[in-house]
C-alpha positions in Angstrom: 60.8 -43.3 175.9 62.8 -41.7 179.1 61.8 -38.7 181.6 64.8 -37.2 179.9 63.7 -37.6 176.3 60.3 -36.2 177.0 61.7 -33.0 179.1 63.6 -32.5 175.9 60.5 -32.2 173.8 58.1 -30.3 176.3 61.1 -28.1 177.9 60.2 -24.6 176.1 56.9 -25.1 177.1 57.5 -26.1 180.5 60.2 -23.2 181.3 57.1 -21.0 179.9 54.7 -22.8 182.9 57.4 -22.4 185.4 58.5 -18.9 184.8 54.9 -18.1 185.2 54.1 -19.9 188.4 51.7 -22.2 186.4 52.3 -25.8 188.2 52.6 -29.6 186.2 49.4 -30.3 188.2 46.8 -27.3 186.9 46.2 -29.2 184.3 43.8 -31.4 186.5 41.4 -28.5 187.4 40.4 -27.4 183.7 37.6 -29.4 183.8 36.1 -27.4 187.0 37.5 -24.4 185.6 35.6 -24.6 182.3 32.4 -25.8 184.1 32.7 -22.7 186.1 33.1 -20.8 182.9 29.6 -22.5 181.8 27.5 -22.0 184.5 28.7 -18.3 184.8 27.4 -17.4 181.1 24.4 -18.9 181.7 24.4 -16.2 184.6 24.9 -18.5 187.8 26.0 -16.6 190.7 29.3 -17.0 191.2 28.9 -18.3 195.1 26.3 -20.7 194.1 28.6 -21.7 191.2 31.7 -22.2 193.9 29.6 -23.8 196.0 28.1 -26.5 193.2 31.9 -27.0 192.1 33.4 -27.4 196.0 30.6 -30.2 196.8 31.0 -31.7 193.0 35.2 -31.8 193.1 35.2 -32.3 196.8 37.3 -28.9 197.1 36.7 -26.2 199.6 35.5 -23.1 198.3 38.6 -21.5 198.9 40.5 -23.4 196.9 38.4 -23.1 194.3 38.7 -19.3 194.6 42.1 -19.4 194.0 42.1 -21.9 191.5 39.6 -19.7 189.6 41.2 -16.7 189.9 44.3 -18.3 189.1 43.3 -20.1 185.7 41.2 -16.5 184.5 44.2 -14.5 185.3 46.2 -12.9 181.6 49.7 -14.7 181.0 51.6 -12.0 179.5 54.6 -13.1 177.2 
């Protein structure tokens, strides 16, 4: 299969991504994204929680601020 051929498939999807600021590479923080999740209904803190994540995913805290708020934030259609 080609780049081409497989743009072709994905490309309503990926014009949804774009058009919302949503990046190809996001994908790789839903794991620490649904950790996070985890720990904070079993009613973690949330700076202890970023603080577990940033030393876990090698990620400084503020990065994982934004990924957070990022990945929690409504995508409205």
């Amino acid at each position: 299969m080609k780049v081409k051929e497989l743009i072709k498939i994905g490309k309503e999807i990926m014009k949804m991504l774009h058009e919302r600021g949503i990046k190809m590479e996001d994908y790789q923080h839903l794991p620490m994204v649904e950790e996070f999740d985890i720990m904070k209904n079993m009613g973690e803190k949330t700076t202890y929680i970023i603080a577990h994540l940033s030393e876990k995913y090698g990620i400084c805290e503020r990065k994982i601020y934004k990924i957070i708020g990022k990945m929690i934030m409504d995508c409205t259609f």
